[in-house]
Backbone of each chain as ProteinMPNN parsed JSONL, in Angstrom:
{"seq_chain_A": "XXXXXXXXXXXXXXXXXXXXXXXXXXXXXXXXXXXXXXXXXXXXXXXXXXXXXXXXXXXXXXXXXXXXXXXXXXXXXXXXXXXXXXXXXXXXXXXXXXXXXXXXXXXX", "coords_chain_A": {"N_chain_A": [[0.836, -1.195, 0.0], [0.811, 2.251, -0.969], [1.909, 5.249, 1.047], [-0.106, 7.623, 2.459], [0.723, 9.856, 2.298], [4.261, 11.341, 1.519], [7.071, 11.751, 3.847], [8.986, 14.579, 4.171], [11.615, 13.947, 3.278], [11.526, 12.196, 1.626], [10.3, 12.889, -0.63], [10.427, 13.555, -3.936], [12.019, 14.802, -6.857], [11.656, 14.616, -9.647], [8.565, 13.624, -9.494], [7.372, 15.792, -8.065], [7.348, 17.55, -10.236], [6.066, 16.049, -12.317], [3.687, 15.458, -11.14], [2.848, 18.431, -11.322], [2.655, 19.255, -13.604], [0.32, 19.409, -15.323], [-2.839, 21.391, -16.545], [-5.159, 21.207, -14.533], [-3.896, 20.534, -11.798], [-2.256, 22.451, -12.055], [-3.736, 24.262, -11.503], [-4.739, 23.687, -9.258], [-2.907, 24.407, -7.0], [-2.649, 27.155, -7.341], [-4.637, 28.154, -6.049], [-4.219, 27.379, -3.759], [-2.002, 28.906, -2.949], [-2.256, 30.799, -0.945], [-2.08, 29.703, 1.366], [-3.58, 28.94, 3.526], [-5.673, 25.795, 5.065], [-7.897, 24.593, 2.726], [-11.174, 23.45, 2.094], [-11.814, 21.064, -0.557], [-14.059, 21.032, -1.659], [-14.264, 23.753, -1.835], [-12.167, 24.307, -3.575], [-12.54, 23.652, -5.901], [-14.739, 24.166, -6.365], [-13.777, 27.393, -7.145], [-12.383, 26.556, -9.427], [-14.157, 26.142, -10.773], [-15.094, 22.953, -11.271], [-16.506, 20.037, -11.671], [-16.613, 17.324, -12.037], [-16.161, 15.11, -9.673], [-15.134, 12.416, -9.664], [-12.848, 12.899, -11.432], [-11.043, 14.025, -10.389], [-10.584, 13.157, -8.175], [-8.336, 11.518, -8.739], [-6.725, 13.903, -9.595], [-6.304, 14.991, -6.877], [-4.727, 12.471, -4.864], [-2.253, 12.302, -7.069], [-1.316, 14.507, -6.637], [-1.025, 14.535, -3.876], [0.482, 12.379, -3.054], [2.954, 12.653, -4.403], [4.179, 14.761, -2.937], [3.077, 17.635, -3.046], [0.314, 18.422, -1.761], [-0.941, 18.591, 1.195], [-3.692, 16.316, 2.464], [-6.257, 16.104, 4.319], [-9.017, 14.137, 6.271], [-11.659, 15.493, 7.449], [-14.404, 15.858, 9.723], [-17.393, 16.026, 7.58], [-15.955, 16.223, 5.58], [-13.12, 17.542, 3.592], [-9.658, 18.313, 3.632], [-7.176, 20.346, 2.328], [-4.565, 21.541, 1.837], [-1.306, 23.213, 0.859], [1.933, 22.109, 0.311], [3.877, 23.959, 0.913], [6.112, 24.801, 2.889], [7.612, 22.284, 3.359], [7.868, 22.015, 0.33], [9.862, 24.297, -0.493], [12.071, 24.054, 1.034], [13.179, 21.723, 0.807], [13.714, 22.081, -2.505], [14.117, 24.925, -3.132], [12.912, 28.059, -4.556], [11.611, 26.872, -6.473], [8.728, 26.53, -6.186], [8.254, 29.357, -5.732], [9.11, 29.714, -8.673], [7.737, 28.461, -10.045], [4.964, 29.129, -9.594], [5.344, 31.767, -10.549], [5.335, 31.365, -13.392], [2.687, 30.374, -13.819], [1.343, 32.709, -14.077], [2.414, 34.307, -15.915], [1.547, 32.627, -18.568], [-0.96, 32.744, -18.192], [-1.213, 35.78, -18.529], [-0.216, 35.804, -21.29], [-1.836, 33.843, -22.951]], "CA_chain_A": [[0.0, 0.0, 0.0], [1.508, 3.402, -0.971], [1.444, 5.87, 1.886], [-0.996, 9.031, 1.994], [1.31, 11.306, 2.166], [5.605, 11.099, 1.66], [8.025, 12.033, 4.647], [9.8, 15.735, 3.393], [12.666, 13.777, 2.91], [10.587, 11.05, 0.337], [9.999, 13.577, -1.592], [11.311, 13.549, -5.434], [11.434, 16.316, -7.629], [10.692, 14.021, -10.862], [7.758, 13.205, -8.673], [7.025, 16.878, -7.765], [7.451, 18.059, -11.385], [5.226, 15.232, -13.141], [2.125, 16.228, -10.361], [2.635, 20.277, -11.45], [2.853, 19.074, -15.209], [-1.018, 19.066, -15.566], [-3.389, 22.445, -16.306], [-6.054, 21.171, -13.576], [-2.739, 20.525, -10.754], [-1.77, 23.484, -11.689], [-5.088, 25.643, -10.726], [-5.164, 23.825, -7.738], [-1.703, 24.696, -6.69], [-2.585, 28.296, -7.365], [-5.763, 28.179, -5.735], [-4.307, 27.209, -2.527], [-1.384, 29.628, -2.702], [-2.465, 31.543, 0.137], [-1.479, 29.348, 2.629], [-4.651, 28.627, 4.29], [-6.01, 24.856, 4.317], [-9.131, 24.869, 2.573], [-11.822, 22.128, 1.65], [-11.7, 20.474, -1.202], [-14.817, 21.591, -2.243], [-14.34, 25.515, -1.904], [-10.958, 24.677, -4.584], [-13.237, 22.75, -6.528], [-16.318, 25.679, -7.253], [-13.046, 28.219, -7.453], [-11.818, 26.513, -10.674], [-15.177, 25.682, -11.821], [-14.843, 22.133, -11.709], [-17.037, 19.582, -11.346], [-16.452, 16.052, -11.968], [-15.256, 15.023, -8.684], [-14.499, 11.386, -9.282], [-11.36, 12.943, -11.805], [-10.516, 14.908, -8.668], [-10.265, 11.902, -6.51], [-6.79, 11.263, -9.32], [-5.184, 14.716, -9.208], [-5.916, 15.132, -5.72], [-4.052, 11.486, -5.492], [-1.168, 12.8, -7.692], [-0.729, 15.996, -5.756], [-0.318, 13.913, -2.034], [1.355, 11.344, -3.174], [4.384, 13.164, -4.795], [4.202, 15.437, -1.73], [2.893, 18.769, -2.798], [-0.365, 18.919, -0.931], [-1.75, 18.078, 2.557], [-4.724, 16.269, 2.351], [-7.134, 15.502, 5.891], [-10.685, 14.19, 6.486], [-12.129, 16.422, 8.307], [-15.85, 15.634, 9.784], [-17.466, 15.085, 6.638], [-14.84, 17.365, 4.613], [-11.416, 17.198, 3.378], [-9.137, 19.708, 3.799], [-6.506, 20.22, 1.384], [-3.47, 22.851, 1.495], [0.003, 23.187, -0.184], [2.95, 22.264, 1.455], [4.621, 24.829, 0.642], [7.198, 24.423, 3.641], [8.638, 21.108, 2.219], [8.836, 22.04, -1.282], [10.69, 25.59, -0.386], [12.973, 23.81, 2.114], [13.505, 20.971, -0.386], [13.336, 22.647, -3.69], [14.617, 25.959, -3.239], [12.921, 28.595, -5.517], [11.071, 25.957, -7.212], [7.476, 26.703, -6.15], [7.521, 30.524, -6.412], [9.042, 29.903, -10.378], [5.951, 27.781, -10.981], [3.391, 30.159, -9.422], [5.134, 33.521, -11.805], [5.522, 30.618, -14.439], [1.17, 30.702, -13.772], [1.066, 34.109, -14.176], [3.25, 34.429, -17.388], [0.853, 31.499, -19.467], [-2.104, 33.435, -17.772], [-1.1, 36.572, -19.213], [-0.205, 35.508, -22.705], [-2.884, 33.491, -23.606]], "C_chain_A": [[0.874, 1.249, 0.0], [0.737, 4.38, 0.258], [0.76, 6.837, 1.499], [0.042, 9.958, 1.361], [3.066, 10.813, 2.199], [6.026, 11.959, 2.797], [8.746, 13.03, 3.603], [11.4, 15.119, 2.391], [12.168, 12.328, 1.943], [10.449, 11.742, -0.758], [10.631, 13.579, -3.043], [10.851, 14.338, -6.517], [10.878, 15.401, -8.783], [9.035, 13.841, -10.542], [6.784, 14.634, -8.996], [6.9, 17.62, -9.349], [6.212, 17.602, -12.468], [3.703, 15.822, -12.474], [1.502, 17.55, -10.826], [2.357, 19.721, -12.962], [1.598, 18.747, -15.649], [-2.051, 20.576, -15.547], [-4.36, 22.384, -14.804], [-4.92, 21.158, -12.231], [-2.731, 21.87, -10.784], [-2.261, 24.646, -11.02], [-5.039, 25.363, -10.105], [-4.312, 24.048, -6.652], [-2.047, 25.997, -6.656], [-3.719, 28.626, -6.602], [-5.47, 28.012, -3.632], [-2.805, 28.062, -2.321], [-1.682, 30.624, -1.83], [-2.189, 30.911, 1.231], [-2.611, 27.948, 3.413], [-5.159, 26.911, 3.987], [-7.588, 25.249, 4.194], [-9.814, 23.461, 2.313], [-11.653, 21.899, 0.004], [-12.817, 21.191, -2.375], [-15.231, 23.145, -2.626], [-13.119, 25.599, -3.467], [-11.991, 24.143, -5.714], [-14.097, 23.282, -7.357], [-15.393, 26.464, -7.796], [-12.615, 27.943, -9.309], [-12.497, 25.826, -11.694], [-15.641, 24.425, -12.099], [-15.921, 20.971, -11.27], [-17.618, 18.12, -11.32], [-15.617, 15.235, -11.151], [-14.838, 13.606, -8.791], [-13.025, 11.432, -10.448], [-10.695, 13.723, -10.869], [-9.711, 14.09, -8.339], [-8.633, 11.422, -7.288], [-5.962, 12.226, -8.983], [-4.807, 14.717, -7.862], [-4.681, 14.496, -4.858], [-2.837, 11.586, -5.877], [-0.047, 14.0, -6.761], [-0.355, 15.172, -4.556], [0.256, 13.167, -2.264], [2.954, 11.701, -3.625], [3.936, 14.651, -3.475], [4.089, 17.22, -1.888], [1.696, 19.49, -1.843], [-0.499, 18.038, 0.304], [-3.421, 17.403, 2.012], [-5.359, 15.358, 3.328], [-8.65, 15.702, 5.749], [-10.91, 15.089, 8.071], [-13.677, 16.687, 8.952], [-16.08, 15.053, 7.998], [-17.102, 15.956, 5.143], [-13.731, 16.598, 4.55], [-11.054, 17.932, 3.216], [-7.614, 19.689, 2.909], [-5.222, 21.664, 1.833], [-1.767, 22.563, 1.056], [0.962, 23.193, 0.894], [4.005, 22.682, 0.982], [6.044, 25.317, 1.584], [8.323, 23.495, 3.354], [9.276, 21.793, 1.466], [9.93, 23.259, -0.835], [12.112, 24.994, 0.416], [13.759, 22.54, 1.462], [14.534, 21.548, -1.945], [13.567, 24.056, -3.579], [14.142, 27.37, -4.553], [11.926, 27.999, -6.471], [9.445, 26.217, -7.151], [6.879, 28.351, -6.661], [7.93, 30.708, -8.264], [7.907, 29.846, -10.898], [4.848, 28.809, -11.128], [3.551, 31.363, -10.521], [4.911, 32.263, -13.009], [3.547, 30.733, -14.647], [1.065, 31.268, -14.411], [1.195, 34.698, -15.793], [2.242, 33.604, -18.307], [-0.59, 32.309, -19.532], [-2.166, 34.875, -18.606], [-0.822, 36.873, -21.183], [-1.156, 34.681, -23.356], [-4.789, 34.468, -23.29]], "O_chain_A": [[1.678, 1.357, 0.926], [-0.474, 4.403, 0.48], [0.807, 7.139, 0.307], [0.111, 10.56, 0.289], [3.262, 9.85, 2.941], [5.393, 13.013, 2.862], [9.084, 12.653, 2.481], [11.983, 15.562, 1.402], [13.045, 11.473, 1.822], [10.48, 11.189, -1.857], [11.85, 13.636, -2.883], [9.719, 14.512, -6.969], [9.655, 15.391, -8.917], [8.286, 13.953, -11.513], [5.842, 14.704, -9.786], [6.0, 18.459, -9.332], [5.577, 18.356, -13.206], [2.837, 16.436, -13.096], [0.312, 17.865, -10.826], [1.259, 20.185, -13.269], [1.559, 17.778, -16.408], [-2.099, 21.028, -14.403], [-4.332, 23.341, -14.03], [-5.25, 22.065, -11.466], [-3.096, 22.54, -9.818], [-1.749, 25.548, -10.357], [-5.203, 26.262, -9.28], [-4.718, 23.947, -5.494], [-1.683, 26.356, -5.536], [-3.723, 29.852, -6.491], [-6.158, 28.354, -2.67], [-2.363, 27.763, -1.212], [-1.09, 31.638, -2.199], [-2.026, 31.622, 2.222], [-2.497, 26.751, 3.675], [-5.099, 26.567, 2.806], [-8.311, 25.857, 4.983], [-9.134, 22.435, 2.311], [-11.276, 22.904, -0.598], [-12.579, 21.68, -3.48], [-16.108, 23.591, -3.366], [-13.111, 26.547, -4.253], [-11.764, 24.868, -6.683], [-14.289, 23.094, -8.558], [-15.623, 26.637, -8.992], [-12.56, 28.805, -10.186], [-12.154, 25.264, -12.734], [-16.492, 24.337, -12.984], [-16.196, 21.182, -10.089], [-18.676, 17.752, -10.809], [-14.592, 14.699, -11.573], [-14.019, 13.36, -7.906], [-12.24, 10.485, -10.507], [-9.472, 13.841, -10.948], [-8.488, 14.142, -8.21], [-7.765, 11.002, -6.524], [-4.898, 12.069, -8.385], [-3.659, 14.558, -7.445], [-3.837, 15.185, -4.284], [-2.041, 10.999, -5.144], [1.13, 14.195, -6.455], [0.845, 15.202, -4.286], [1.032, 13.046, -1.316], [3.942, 11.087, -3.222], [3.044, 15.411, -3.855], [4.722, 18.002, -1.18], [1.805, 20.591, -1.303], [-0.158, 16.855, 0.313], [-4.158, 18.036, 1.256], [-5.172, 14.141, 3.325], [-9.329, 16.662, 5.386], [-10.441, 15.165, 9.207], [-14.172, 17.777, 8.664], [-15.448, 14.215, 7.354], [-17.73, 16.193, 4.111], [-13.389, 15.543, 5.084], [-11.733, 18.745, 2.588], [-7.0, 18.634, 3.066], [-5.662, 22.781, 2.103], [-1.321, 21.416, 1.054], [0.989, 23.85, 1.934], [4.974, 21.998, 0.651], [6.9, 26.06, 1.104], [9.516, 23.739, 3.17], [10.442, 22.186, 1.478], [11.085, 22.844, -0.927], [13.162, 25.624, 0.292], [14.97, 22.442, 1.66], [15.722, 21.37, -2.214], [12.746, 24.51, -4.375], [14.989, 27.64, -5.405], [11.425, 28.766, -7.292], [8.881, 26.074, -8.236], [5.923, 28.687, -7.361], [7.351, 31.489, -9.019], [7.245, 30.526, -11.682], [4.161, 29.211, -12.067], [2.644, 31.874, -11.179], [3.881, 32.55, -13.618], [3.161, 31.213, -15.713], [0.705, 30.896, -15.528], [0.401, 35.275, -16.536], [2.107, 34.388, -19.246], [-1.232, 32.501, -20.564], [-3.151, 35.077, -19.316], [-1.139, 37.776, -21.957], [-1.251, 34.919, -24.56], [-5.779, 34.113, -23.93]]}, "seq_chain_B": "XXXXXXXXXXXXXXXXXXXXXXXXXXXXXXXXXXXXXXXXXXXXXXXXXXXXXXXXXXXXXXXXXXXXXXXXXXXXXXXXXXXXXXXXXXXXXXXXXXXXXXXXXXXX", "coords_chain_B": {"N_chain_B": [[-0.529, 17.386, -37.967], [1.496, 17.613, -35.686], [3.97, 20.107, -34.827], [7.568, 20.357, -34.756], [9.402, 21.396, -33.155], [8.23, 23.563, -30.616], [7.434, 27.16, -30.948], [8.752, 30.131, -29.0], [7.038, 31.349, -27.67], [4.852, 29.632, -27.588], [5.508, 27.499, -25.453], [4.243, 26.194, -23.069], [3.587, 25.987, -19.318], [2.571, 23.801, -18.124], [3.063, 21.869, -20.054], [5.751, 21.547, -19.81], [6.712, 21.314, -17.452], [5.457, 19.029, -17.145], [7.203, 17.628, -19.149], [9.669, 17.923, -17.912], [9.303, 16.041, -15.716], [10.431, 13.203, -15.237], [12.644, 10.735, -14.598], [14.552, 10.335, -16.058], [14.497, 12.222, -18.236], [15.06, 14.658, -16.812], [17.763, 13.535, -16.265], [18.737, 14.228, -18.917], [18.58, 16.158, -19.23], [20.178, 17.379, -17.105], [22.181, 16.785, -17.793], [22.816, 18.109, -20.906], [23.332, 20.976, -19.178], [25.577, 21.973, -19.765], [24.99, 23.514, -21.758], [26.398, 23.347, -24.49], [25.887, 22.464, -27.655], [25.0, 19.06, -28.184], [25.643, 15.456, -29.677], [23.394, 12.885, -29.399], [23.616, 10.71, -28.79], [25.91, 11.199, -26.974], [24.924, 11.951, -25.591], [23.169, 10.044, -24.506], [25.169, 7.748, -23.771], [26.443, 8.666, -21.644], [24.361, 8.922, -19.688], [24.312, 6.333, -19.582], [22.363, 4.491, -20.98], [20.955, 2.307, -23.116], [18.836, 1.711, -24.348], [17.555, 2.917, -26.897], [15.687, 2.702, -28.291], [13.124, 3.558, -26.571], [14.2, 5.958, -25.836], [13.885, 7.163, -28.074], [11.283, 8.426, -27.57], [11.07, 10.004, -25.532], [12.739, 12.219, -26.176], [11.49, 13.381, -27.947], [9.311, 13.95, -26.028], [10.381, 15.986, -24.803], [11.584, 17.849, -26.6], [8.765, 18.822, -27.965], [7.795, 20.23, -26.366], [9.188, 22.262, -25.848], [11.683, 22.359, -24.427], [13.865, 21.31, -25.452], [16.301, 21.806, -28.394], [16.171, 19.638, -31.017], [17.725, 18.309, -33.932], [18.732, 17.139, -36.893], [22.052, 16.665, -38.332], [24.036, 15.803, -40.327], [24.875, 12.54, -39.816], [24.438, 12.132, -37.364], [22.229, 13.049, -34.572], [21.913, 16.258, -33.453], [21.573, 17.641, -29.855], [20.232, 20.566, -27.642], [19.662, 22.445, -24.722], [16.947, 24.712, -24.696], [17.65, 26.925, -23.038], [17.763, 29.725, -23.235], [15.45, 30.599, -24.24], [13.56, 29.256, -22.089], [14.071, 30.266, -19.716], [13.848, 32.625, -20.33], [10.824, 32.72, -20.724], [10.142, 31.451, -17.963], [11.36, 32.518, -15.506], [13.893, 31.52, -13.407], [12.448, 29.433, -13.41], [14.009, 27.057, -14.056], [16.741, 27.235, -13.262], [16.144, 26.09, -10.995], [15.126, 24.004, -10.725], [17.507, 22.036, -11.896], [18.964, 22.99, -9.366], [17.646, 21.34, -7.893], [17.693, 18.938, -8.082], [20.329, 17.829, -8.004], [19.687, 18.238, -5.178], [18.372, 16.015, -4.846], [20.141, 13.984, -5.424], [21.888, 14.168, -3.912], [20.718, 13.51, -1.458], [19.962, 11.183, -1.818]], "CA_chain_B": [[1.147, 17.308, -37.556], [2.728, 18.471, -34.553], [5.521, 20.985, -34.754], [8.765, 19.544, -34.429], [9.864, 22.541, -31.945], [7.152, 25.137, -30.253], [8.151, 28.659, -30.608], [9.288, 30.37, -27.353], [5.666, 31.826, -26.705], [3.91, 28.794, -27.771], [5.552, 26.567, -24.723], [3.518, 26.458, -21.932], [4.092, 25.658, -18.331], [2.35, 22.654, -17.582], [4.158, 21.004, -20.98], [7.289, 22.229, -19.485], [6.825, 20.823, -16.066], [5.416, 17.568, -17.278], [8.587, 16.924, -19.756], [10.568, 17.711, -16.877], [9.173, 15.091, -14.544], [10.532, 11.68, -15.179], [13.853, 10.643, -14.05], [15.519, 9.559, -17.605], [14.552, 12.989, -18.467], [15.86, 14.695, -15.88], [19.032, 13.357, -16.779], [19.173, 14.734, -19.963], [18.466, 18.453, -18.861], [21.131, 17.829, -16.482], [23.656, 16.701, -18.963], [22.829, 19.629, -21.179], [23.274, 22.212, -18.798], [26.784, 23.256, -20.135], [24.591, 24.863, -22.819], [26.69, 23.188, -26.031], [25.178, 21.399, -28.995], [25.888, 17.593, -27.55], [24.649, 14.317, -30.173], [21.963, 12.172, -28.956], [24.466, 9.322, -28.691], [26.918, 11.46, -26.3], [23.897, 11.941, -24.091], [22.913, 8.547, -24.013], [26.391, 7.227, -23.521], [26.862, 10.252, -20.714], [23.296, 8.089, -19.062], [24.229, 4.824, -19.42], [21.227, 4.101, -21.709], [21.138, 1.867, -24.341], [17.073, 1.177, -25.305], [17.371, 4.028, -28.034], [14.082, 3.48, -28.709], [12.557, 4.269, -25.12], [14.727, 7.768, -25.56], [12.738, 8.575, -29.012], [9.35, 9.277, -26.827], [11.822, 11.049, -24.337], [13.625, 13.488, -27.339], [9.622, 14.073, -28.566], [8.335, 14.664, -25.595], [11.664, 17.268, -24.645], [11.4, 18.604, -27.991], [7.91, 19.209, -28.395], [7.186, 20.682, -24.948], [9.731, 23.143, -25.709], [13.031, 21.922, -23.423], [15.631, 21.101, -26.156], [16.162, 21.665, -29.43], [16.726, 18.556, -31.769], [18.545, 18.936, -35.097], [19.671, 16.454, -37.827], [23.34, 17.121, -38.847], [24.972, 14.476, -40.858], [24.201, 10.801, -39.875], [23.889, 12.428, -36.088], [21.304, 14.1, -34.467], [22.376, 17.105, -32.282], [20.183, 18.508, -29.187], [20.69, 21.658, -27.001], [19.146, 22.792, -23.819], [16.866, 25.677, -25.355], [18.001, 27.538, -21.659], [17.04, 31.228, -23.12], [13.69, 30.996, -24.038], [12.979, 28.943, -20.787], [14.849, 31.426, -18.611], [12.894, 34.38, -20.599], [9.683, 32.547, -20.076], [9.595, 31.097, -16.425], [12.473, 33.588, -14.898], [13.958, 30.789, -11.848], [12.687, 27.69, -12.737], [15.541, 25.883, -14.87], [17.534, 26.596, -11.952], [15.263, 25.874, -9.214], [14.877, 22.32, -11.024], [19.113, 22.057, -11.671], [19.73, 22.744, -8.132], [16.948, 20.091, -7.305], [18.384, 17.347, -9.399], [21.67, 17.224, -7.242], [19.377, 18.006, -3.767], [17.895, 14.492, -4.973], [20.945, 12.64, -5.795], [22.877, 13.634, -2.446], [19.858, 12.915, -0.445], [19.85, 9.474, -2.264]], "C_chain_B": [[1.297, 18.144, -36.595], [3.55, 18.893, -34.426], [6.793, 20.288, -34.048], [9.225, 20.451, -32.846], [8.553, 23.819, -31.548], [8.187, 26.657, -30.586], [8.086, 29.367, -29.235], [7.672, 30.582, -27.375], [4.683, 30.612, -27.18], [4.282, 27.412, -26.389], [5.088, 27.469, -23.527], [4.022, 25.756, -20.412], [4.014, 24.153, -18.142], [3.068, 21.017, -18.323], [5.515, 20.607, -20.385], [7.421, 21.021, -18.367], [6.683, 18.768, -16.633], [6.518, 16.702, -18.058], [9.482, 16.672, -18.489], [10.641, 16.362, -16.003], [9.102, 13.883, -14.712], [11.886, 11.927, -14.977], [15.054, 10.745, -15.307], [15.745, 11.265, -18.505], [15.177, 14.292, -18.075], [17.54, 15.003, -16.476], [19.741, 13.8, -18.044], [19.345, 16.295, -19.618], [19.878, 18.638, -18.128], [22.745, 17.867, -17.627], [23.54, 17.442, -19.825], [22.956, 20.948, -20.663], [24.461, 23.122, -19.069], [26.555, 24.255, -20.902], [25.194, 24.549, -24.399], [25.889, 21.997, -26.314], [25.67, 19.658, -28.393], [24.596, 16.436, -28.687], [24.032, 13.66, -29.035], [22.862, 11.321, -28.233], [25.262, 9.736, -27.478], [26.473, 11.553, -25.099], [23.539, 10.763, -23.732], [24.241, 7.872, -23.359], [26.634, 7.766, -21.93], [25.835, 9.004, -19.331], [23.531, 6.958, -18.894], [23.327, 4.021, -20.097], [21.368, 3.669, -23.212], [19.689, 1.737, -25.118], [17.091, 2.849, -25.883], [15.836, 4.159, -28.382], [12.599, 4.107, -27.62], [13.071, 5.839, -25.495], [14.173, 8.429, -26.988], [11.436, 9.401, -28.777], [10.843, 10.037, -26.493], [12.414, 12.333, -25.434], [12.272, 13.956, -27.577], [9.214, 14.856, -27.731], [9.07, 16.247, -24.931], [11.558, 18.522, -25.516], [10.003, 19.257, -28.266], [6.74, 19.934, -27.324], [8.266, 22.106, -24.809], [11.401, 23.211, -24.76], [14.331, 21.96, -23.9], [15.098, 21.529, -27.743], [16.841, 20.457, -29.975], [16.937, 18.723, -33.278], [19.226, 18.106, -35.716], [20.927, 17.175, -38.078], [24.28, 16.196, -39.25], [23.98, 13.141, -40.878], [23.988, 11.176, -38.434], [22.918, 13.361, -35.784], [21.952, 14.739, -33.129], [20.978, 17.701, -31.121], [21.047, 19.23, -28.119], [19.82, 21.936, -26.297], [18.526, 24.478, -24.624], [16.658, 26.752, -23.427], [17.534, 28.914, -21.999], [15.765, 31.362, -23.32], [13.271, 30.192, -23.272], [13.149, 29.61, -19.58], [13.903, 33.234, -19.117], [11.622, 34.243, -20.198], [9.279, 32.531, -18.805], [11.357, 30.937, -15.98], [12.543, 32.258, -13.277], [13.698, 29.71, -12.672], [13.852, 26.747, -13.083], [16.673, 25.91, -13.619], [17.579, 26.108, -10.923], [15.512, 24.338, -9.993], [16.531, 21.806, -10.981], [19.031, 22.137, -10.224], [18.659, 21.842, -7.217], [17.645, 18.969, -7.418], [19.823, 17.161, -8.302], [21.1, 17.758, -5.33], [18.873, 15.953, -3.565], [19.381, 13.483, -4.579], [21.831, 13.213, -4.145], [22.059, 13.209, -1.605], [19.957, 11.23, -0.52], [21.036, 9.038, -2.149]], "O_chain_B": [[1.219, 19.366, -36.722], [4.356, 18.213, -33.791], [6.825, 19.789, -32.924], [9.288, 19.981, -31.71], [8.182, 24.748, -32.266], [9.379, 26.909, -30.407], [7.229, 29.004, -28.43], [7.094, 29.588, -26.935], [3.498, 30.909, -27.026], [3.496, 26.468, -26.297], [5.292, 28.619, -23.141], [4.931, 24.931, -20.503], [4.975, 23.392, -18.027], [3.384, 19.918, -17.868], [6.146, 19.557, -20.511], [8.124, 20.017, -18.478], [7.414, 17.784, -16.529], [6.772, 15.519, -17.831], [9.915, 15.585, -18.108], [11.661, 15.759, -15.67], [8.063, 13.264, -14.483], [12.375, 13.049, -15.11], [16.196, 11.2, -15.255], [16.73, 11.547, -19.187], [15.77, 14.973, -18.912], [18.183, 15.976, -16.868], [20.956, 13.779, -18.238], [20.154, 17.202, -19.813], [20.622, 19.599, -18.32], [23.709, 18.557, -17.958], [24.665, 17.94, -19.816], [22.777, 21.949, -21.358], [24.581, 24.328, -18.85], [27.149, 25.326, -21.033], [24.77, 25.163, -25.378], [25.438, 21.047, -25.674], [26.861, 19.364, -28.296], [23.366, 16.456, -28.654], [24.226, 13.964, -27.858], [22.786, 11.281, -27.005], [25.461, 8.788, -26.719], [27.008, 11.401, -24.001], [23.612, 10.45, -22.543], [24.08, 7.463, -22.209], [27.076, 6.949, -21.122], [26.38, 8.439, -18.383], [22.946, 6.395, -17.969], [23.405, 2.811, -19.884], [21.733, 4.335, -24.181], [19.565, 1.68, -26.342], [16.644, 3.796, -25.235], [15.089, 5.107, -28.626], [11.583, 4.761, -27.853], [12.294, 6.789, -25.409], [14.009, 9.632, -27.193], [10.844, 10.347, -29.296], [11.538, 10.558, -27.365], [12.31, 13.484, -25.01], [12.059, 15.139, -27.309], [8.82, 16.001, -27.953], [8.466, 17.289, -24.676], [11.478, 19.721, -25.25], [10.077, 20.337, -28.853], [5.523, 20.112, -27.377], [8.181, 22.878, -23.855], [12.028, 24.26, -24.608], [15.397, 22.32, -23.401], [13.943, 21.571, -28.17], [17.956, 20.16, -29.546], [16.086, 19.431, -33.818], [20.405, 18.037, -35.37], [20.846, 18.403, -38.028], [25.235, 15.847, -38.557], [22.968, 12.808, -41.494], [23.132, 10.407, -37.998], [22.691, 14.341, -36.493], [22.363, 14.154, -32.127], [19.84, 18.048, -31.434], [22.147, 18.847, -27.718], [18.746, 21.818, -26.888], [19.339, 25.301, -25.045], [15.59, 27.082, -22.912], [16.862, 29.438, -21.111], [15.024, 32.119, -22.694], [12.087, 30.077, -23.586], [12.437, 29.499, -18.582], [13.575, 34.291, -18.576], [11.065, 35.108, -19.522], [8.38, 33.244, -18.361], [12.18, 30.023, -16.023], [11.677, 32.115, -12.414], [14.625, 28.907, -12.788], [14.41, 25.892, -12.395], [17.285, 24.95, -13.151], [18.459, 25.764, -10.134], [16.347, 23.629, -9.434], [16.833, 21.15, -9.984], [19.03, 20.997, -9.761], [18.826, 21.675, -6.009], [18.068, 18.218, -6.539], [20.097, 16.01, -7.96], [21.89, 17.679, -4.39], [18.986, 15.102, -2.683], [19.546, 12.597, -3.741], [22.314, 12.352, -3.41], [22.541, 12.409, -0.803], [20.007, 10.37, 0.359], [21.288, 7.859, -2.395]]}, "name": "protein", "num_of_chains": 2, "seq": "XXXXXXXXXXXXXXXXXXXXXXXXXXXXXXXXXXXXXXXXXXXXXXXXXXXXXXXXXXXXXXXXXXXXXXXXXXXXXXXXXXXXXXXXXXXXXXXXXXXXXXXXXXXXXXXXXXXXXXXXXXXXXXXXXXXXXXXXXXXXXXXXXXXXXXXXXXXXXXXXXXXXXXXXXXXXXXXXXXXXXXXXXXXXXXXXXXXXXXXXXXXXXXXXXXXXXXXX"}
């Protein structure tokens, strides 16, 4: 059984790179750039989305290569970016991505 | 048909990220980072990799995500880290990922 979530030091950038390497990852990476953990379902209305059993993969993708948090919570799930890791890991690597957002966002 | 090479404003992030994120691949970015023209063969050799035909997805998906340029020349094919228009696009990441790539391998 693969664990929920990797140990900071489990972590692997091929890993971390392949998870971001997706338009839907990537909104939900930007979506939780504030810090805060949120539900699942607040990122979910934010980026419009609404076929939650392809969720239940990125979500999946994202905890497993160790970019988000993800906890049941009553009858929620709470989701936020672990943005501590990767920075402490990965050096530089998370705020590229987020202007890297910005830049794709602006040109198209 | 699919363009052999994107033009700088036609590569997008999530392309970018997702070439990036396999290990085999990886390895090529790293062994291009001096920045010269290096054959296919010098990179493979450089890897240790002999299934040539596993590394024609890997040159495609490099190449057509915007990462390298690939370039008949003779009976060899040359490829080059296209490092300025990824450094003009998404300012940080090529190095944030480079100075990942050897946080990995000393961790490991």
């Amino acid at each position: 059984m693969r664990r929920l979530h990797p140990d900071p030091e489990q972590i692997r950038l091929d890993g971390v790179l392949s998870a971001l390497g997706n338009p839907v990852r990537l909104g939900v990476v930007r979506a939780l750039t504030g810090g805060a953990e949120r539900t699942c379902n607040s990122v979910l209305a934010e980026l419009g989305i609404t076929a939650k059993s392809t969720m239940t993969h990125h979500w999946r993708v994202l905890r497993e290569n160790g970019v988000i948090w993800q906890v049941p919570s009553g009858r929620e799930t709470l989701v936020s970016l672990r943005r501590d890791d990767l920075d402490a890991r990965y050096p530089g690597l998370l705020d590229a991505v987020l202007t890297g957002i910005g830049v794709d966002e602006t040109a198209s």
